[in-house]
PyMOL Python script that loads the backbone (N, CA, C, O; Angstrom):
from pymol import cmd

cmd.read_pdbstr("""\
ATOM      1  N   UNK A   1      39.960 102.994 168.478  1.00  0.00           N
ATOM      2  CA  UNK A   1      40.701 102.826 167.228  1.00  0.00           C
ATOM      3  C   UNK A   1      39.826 103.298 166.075  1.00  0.00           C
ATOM      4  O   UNK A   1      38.610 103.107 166.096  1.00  0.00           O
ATOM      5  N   UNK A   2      40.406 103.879 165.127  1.00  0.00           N
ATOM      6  CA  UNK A   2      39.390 104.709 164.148  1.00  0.00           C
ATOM      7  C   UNK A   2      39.392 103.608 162.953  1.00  0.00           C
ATOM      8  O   UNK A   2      39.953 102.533 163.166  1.00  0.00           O
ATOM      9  N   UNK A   3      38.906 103.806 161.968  1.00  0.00           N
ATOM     10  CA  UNK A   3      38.286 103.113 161.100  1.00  0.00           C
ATOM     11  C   UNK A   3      39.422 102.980 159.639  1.00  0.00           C
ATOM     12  O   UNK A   3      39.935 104.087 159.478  1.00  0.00           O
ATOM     13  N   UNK A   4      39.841 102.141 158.761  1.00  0.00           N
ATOM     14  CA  UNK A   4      41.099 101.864 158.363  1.00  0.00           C
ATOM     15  C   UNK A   4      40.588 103.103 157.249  1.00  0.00           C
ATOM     16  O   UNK A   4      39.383 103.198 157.018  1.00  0.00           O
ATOM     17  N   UNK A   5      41.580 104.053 156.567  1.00  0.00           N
ATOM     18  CA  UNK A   5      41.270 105.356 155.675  1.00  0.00           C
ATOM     19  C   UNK A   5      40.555 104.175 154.443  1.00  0.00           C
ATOM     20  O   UNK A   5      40.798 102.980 154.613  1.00  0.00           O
ATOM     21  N   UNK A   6      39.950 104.481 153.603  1.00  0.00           N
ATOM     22  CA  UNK A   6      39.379 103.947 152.727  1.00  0.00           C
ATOM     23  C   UNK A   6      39.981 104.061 151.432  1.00  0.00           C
ATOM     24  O   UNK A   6      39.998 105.232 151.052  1.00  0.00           O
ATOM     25  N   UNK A   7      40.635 102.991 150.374  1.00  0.00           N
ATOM     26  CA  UNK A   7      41.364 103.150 149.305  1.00  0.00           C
ATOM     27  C   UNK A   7      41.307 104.041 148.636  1.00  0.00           C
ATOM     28  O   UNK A   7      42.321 104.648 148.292  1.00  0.00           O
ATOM     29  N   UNK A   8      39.652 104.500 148.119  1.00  0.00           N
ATOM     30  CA  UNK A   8      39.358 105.738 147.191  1.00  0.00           C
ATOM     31  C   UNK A   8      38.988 106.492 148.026  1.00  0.00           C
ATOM     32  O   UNK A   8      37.844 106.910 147.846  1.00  0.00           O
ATOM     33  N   UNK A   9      39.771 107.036 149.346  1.00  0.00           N
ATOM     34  CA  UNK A   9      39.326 108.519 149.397  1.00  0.00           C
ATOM     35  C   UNK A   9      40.639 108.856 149.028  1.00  0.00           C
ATOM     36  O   UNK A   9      41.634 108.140 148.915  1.00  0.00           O
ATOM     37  N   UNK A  10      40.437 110.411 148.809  1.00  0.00           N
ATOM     38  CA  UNK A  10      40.981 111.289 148.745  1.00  0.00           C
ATOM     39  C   UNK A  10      41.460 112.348 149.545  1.00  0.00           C
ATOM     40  O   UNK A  10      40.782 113.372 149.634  1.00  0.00           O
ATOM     41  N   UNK A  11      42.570 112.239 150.159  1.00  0.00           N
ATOM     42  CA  UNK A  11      42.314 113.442 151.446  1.00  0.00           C
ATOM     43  C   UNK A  11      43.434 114.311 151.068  1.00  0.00           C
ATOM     44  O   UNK A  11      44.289 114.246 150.185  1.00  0.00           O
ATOM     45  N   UNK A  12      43.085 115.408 152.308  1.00  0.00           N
ATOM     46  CA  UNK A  12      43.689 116.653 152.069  1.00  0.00           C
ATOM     47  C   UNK A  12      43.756 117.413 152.991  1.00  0.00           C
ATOM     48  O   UNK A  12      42.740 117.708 153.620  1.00  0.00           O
ATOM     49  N   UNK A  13      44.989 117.927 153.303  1.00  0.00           N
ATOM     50  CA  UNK A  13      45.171 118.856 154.332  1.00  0.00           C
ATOM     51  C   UNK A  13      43.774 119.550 154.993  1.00  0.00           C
ATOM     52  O   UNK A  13      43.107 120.337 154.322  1.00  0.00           O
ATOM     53  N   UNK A  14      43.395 119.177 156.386  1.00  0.00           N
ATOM     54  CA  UNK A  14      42.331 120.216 157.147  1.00  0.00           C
ATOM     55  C   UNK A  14      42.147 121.712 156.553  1.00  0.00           C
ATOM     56  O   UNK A  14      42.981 122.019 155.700  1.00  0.00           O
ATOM     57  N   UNK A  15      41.571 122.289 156.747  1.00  0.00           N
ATOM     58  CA  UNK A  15      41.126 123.983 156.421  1.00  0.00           C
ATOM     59  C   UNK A  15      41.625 124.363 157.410  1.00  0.00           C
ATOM     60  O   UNK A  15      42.000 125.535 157.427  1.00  0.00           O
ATOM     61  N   UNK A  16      41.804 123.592 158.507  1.00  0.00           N
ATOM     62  CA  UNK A  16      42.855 124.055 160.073  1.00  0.00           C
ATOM     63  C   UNK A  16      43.691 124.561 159.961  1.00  0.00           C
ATOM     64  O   UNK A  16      43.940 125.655 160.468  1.00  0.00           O
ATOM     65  N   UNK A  17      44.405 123.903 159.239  1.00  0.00           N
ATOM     66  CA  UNK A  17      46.031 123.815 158.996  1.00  0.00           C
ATOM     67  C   UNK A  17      46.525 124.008 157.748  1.00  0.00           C
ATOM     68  O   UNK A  17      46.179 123.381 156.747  1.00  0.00           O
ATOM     69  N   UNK A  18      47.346 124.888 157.804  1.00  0.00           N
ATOM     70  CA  UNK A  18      48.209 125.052 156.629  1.00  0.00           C
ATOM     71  C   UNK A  18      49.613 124.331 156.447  1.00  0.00           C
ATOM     72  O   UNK A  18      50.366 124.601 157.383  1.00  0.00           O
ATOM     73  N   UNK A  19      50.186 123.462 155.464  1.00  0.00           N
ATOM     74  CA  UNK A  19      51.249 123.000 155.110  1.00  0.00           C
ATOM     75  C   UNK A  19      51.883 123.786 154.551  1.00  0.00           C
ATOM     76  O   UNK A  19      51.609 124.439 153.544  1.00  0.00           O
ATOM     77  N   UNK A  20      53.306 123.762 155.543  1.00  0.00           N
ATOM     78  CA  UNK A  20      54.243 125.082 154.747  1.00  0.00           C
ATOM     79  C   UNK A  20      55.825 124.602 154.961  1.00  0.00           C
ATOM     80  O   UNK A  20      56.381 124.097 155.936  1.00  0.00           O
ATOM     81  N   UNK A  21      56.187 124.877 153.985  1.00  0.00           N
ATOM     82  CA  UNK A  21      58.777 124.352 154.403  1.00  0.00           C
ATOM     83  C   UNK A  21      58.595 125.301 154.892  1.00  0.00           C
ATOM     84  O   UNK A  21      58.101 126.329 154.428  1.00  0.00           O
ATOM     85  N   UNK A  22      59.220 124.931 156.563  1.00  0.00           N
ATOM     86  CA  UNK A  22      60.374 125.876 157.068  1.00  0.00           C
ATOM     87  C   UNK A  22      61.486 126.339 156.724  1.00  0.00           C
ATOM     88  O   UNK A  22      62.308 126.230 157.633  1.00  0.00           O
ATOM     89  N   UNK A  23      61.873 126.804 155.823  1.00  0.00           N
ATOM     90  CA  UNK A  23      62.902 126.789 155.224  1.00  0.00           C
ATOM     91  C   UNK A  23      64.363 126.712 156.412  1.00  0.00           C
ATOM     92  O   UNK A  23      65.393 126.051 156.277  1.00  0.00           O
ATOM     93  N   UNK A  24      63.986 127.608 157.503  1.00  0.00           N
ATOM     94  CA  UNK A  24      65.224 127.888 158.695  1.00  0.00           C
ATOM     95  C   UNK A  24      65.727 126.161 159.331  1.00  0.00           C
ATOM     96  O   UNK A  24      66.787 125.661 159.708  1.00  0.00           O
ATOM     97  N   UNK A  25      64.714 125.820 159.221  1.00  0.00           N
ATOM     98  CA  UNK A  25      64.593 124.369 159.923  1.00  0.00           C
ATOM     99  C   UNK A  25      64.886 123.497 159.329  1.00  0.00           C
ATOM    100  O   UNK A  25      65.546 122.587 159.830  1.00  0.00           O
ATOM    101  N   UNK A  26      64.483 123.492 158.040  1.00  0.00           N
ATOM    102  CA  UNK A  26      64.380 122.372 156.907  1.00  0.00           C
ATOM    103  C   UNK A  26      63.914 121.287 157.107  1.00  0.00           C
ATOM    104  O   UNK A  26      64.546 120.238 156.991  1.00  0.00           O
ATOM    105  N   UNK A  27      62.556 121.400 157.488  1.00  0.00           N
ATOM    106  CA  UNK A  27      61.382 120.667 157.530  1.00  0.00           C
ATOM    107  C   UNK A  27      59.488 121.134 157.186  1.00  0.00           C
ATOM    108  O   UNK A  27      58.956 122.238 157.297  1.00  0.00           O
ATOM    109  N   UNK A  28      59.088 120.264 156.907  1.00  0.00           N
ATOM    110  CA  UNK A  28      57.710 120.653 156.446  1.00  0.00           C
ATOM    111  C   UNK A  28      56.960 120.796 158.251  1.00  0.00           C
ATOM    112  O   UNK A  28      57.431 120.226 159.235  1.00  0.00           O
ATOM    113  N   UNK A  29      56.110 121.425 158.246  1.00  0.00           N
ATOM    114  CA  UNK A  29      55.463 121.948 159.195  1.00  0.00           C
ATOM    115  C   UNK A  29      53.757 122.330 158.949  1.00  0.00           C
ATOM    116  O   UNK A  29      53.271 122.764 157.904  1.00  0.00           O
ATOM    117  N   UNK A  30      53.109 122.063 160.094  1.00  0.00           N
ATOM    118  CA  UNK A  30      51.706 122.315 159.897  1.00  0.00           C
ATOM    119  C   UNK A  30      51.347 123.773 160.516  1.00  0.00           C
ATOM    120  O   UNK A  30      51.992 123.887 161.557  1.00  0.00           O
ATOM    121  N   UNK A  31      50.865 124.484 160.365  1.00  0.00           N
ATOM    122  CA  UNK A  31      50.335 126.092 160.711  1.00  0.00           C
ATOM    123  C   UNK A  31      49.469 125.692 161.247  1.00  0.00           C
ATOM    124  O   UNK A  31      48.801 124.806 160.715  1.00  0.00           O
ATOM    125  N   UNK A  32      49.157 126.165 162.446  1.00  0.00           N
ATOM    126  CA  UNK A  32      47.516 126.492 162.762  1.00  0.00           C
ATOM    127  C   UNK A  32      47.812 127.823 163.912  1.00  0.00           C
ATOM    128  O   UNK A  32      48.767 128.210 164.585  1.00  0.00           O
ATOM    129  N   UNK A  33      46.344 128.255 163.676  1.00  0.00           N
ATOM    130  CA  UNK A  33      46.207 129.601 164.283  1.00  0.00           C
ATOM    131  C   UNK A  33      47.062 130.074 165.776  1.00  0.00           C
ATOM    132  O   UNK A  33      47.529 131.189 166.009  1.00  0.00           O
ATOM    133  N   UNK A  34      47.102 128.687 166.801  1.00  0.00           N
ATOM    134  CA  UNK A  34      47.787 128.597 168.045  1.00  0.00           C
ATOM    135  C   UNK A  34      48.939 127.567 167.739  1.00  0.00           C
ATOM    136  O   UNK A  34      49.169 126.634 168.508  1.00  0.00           O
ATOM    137  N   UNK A  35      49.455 127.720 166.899  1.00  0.00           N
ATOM    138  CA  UNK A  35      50.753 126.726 166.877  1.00  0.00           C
ATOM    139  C   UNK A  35      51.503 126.364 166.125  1.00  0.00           C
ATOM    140  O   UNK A  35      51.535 127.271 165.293  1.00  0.00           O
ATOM    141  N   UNK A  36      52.343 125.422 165.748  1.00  0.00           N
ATOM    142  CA  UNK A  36      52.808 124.758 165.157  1.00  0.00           C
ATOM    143  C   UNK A  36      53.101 123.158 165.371  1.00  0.00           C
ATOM    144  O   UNK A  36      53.679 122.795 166.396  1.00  0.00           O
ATOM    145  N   UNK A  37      52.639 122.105 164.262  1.00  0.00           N
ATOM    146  CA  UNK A  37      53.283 120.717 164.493  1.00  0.00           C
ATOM    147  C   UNK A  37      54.353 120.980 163.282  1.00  0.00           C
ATOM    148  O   UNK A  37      54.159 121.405 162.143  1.00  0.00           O
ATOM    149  N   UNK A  38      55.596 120.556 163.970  1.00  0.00           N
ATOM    150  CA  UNK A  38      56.827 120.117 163.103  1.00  0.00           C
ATOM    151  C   UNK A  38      56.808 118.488 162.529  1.00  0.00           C
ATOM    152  O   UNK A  38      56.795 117.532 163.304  1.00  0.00           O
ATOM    153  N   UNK A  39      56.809 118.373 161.283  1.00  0.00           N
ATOM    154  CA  UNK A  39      56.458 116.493 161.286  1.00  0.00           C
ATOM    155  C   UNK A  39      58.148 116.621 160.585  1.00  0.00           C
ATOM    156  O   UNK A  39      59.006 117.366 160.112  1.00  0.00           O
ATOM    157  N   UNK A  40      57.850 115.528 160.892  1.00  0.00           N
ATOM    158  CA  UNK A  40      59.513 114.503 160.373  1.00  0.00           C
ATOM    159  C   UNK A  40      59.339 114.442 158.897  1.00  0.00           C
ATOM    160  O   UNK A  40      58.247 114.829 158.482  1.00  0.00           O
ATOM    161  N   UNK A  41      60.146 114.059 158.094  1.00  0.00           N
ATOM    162  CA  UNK A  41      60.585 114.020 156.600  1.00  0.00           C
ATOM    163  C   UNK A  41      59.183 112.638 156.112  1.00  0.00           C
ATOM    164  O   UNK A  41      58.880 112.762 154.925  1.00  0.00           O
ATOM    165  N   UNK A  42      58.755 112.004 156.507  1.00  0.00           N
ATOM    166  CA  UNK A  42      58.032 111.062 156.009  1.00  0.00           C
ATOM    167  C   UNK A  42      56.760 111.463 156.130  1.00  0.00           C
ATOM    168  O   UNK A  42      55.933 111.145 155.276  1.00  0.00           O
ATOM    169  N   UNK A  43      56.411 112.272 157.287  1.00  0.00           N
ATOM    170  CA  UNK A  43      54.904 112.978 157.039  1.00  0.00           C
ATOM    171  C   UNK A  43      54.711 113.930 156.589  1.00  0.00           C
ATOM    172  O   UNK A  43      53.633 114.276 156.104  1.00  0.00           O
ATOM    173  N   UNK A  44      55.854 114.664 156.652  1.00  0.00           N
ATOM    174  CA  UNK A  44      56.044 115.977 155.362  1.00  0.00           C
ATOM    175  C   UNK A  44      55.330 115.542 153.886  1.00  0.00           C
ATOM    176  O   UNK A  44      54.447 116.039 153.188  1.00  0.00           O
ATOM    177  N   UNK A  45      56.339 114.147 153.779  1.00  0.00           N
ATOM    178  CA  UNK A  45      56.222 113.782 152.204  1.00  0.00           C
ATOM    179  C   UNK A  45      54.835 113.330 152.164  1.00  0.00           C
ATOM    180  O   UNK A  45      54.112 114.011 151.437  1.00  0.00           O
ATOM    181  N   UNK A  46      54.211 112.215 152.847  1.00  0.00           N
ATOM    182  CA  UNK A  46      53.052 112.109 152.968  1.00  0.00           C
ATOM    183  C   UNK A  46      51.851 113.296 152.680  1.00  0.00           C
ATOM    184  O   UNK A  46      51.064 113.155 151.744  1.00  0.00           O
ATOM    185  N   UNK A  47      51.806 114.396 153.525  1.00  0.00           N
ATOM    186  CA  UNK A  47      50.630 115.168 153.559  1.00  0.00           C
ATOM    187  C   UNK A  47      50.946 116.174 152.422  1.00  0.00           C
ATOM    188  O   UNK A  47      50.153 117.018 152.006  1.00  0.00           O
ATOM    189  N   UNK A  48      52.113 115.988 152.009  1.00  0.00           N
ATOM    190  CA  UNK A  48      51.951 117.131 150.864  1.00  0.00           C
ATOM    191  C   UNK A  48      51.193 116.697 149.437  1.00  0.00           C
ATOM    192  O   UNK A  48      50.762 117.406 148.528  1.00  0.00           O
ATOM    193  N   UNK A  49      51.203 115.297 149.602  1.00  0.00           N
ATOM    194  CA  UNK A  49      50.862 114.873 148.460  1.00  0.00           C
ATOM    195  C   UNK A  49      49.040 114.789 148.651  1.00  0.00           C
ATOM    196  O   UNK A  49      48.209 114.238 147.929  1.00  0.00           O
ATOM    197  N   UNK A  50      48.885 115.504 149.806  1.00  0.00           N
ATOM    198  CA  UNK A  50      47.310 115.235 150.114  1.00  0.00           C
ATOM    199  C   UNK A  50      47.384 116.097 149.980  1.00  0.00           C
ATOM    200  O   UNK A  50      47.940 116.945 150.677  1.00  0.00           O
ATOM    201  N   UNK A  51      46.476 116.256 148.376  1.00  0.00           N
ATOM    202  CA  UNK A  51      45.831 117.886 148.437  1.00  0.00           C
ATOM    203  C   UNK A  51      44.564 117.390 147.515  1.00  0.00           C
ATOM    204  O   UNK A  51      44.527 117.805 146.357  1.00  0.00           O
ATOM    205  N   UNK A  52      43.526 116.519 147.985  1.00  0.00           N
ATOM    206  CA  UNK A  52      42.212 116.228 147.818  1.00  0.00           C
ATOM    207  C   UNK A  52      41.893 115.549 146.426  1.00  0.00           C
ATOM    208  O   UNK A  52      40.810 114.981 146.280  1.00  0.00           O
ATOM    209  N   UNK A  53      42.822 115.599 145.397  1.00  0.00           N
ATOM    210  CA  UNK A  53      42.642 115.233 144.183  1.00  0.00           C
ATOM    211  C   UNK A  53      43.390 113.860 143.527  1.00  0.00           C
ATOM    212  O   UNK A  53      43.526 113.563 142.340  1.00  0.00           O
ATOM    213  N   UNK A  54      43.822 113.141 144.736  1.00  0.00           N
ATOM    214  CA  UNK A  54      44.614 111.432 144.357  1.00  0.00           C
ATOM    215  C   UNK A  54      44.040 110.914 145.509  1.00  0.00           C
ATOM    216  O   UNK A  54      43.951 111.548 146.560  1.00  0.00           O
ATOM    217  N   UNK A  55      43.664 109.823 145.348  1.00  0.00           N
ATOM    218  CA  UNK A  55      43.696 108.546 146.476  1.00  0.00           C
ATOM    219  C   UNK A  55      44.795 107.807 147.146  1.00  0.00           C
ATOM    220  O   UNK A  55      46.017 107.885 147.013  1.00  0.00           O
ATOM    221  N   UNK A  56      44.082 107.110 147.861  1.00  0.00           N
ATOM    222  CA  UNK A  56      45.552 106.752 149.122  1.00  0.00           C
ATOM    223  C   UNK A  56      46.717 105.922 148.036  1.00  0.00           C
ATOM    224  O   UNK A  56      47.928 106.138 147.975  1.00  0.00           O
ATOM    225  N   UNK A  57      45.883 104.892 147.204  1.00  0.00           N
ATOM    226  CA  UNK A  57      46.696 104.130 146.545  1.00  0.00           C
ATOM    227  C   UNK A  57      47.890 105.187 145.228  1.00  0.00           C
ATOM    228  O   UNK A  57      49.037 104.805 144.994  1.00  0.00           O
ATOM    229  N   UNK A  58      47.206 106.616 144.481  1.00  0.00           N
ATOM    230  CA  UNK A  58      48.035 107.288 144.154  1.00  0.00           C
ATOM    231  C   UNK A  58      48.974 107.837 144.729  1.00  0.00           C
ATOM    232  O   UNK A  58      50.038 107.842 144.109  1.00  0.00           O
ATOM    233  N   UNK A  59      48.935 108.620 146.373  1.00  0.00           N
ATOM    234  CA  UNK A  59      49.417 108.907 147.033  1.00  0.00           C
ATOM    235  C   UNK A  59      50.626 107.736 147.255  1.00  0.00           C
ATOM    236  O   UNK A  59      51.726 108.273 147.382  1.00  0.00           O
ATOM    237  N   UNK A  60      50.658 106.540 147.314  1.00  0.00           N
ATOM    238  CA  UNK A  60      51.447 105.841 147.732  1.00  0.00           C
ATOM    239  C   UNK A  60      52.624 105.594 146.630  1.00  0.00           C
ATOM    240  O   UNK A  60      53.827 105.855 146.645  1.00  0.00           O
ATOM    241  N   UNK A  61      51.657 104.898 145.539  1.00  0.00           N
ATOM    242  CA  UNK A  61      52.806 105.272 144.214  1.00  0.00           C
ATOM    243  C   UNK A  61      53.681 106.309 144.345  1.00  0.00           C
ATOM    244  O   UNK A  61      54.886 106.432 144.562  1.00  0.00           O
ATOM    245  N   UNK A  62      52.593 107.136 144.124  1.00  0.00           N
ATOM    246  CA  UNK A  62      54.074 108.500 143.988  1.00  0.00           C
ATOM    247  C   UNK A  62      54.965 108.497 144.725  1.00  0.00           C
ATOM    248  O   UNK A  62      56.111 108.442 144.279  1.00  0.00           O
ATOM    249  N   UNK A  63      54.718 108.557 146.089  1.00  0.00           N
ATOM    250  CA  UNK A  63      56.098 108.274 147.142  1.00  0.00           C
ATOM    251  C   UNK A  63      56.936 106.746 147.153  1.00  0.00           C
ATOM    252  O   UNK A  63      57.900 106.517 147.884  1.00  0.00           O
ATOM    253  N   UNK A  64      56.430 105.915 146.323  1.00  0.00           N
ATOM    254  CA  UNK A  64      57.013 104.532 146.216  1.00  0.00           C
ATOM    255  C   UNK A  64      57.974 104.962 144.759  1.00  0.00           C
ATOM    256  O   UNK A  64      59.024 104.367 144.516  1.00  0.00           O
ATOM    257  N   UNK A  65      57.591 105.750 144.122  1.00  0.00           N
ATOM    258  CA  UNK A  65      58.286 106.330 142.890  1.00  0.00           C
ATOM    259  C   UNK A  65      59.402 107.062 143.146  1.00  0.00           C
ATOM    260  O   UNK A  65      60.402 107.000 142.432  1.00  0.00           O
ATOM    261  N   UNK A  66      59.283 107.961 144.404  1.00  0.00           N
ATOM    262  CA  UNK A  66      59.823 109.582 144.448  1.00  0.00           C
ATOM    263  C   UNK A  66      61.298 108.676 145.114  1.00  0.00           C
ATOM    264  O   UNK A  66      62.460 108.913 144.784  1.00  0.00           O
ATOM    265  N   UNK A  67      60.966 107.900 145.844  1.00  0.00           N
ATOM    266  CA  UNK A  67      62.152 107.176 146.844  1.00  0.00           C
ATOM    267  C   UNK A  67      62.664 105.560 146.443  1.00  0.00           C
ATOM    268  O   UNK A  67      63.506 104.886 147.035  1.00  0.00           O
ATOM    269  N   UNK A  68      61.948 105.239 145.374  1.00  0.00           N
ATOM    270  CA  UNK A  68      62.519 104.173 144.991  1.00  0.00           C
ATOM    271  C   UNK A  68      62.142 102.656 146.028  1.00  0.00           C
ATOM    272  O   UNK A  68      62.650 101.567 146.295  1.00  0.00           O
ATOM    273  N   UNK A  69      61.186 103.288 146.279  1.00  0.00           N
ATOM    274  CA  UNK A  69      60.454 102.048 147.374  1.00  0.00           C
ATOM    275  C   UNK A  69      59.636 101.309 147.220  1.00  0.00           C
ATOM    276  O   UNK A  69      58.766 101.668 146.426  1.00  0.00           O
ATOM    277  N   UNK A  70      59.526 100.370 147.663  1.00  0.00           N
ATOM    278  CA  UNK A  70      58.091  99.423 147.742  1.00  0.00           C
ATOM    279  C   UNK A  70      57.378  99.146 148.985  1.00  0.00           C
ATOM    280  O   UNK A  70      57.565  99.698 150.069  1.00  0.00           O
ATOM    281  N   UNK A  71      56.723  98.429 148.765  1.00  0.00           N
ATOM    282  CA  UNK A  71      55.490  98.106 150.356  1.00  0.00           C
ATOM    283  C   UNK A  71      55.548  99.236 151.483  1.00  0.00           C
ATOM    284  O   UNK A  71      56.007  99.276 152.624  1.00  0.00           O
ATOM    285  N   UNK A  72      54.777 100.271 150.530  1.00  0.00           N
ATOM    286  CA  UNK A  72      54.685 101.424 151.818  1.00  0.00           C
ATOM    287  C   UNK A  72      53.143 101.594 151.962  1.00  0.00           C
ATOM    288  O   UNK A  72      52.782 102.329 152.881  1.00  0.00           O
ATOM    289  N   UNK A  73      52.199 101.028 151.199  1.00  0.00           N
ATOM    290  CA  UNK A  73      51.020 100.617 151.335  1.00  0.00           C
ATOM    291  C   UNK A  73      50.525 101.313 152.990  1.00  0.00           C
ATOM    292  O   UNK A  73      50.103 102.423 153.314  1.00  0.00           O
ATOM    293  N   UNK A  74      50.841  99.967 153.826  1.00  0.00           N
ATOM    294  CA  UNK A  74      50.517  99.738 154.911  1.00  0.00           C
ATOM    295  C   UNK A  74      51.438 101.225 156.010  1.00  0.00           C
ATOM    296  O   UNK A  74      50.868 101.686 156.999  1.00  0.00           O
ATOM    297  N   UNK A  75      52.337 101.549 155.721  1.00  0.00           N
ATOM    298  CA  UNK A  75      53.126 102.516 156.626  1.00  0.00           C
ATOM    299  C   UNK A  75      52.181 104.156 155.820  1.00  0.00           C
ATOM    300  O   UNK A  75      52.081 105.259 156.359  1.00  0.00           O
ATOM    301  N   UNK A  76      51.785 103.850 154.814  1.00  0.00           N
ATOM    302  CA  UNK A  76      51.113 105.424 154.563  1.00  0.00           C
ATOM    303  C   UNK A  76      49.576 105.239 155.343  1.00  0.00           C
ATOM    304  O   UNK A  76      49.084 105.992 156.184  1.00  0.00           O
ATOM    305  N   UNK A  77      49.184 104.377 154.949  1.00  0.00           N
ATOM    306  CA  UNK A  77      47.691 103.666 155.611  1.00  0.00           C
ATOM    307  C   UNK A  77      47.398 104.234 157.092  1.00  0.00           C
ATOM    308  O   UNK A  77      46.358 104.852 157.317  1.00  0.00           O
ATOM    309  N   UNK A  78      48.540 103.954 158.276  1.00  0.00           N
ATOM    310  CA  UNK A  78      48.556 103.862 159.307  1.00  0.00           C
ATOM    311  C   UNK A  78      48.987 105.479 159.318  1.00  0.00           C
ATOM    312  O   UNK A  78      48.583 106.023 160.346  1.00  0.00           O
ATOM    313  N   UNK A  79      49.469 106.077 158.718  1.00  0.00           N
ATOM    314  CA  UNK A  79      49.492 107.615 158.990  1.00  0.00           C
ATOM    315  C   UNK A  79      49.022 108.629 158.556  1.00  0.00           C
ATOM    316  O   UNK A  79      49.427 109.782 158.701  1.00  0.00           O
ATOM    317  N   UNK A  80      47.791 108.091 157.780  1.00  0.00           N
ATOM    318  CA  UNK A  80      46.853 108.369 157.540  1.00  0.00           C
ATOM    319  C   UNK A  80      45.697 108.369 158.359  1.00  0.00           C
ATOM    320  O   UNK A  80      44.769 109.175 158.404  1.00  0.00           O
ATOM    321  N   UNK A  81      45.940 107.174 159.093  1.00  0.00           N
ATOM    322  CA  UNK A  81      44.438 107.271 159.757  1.00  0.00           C
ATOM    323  C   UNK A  81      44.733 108.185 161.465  1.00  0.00           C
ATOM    324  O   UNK A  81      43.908 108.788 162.151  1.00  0.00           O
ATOM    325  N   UNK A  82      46.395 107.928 161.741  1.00  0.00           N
ATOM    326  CA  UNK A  82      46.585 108.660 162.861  1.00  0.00           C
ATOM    327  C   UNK A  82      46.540 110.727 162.271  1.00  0.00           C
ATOM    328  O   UNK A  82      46.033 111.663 162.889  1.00  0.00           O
ATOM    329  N   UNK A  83      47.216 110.749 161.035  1.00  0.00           N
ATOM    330  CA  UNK A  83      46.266 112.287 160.670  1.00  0.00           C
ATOM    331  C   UNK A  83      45.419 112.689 160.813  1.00  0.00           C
ATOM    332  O   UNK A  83      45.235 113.782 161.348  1.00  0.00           O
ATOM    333  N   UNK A  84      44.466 111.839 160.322  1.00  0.00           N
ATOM    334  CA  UNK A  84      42.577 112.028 160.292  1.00  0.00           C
ATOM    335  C   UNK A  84      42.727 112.141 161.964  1.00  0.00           C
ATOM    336  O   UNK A  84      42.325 113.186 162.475  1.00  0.00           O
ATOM    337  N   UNK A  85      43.169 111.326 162.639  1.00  0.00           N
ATOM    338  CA  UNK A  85      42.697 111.429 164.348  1.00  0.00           C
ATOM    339  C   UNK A  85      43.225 112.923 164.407  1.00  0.00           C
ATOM    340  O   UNK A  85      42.432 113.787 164.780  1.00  0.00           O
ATOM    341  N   UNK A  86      44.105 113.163 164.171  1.00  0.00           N
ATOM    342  CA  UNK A  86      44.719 114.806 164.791  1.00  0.00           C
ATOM    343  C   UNK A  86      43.664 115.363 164.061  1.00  0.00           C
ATOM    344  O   UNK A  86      43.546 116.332 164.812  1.00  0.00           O
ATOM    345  N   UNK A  87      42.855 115.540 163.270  1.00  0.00           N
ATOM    346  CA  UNK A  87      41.919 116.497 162.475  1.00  0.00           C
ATOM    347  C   UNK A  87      43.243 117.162 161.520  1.00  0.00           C
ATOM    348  O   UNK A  87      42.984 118.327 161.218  1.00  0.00           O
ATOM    349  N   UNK A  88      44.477 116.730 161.026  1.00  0.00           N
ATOM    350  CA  UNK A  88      45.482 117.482 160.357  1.00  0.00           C
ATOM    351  C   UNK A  88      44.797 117.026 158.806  1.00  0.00           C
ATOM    352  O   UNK A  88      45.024 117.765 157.848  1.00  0.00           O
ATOM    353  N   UNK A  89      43.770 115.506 158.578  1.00  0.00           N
ATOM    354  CA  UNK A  89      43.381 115.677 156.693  1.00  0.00           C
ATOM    355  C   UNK A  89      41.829 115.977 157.180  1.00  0.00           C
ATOM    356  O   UNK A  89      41.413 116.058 158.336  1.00  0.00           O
ATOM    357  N   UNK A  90      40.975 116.140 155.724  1.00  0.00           N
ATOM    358  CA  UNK A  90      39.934 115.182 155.760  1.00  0.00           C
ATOM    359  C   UNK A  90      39.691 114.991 154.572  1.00  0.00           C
ATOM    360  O   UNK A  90      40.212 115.618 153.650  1.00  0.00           O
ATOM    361  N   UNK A  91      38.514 113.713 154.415  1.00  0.00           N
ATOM    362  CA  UNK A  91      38.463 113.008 153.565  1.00  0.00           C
ATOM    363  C   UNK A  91      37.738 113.913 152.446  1.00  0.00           C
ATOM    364  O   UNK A  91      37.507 113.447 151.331  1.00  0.00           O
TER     365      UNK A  91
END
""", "prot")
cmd.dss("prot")
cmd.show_as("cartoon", "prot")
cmd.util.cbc("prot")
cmd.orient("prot")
């Protein structure tokens, strides 16, 4: 089990991987040199907002803003730290 992401980091899409809309598909998608991961509408929204310059707790606002939500704290937290395991952020 990896280590819980830390409030003030900041993460951001790997140098691996590129975040890009499929537009054909209509979904966000990760690039890498041998592939593609297709993520679902919630990790789309998630990793786009990781681009190295907000922390987890900004990151969360904004998507608690964008959708009119609350207590997503803990559901961005946890897919965050399963990102970091894929090597898809880093800190």
């Amino acid at each position: 089990m990896s280590a819980p992401v830390a409030a003030d980091a900041c993460p951001r899409v790997s140098r691996r991987f590129r975040l890009q809309w499929e537009e054909a598909q209509s979904v966000w998608v990760l690039l890498y040199p041998e592939g593609m991961v297709k993520l679902n509408q919630s990790a789309g929204e998630i990793l786009r907002r990781c681009d190295g310059s907000r922390t987890v707790p900004a990151i969360v606002a904004d998507l608690e803003l964008a959708f009119g939500a609350s207590g997503l704290a803990g559901d961005v937290a946890k897919f965050l730290e399963l990102a970091r395991g894929q090597q898809w952020i880093e800190m």
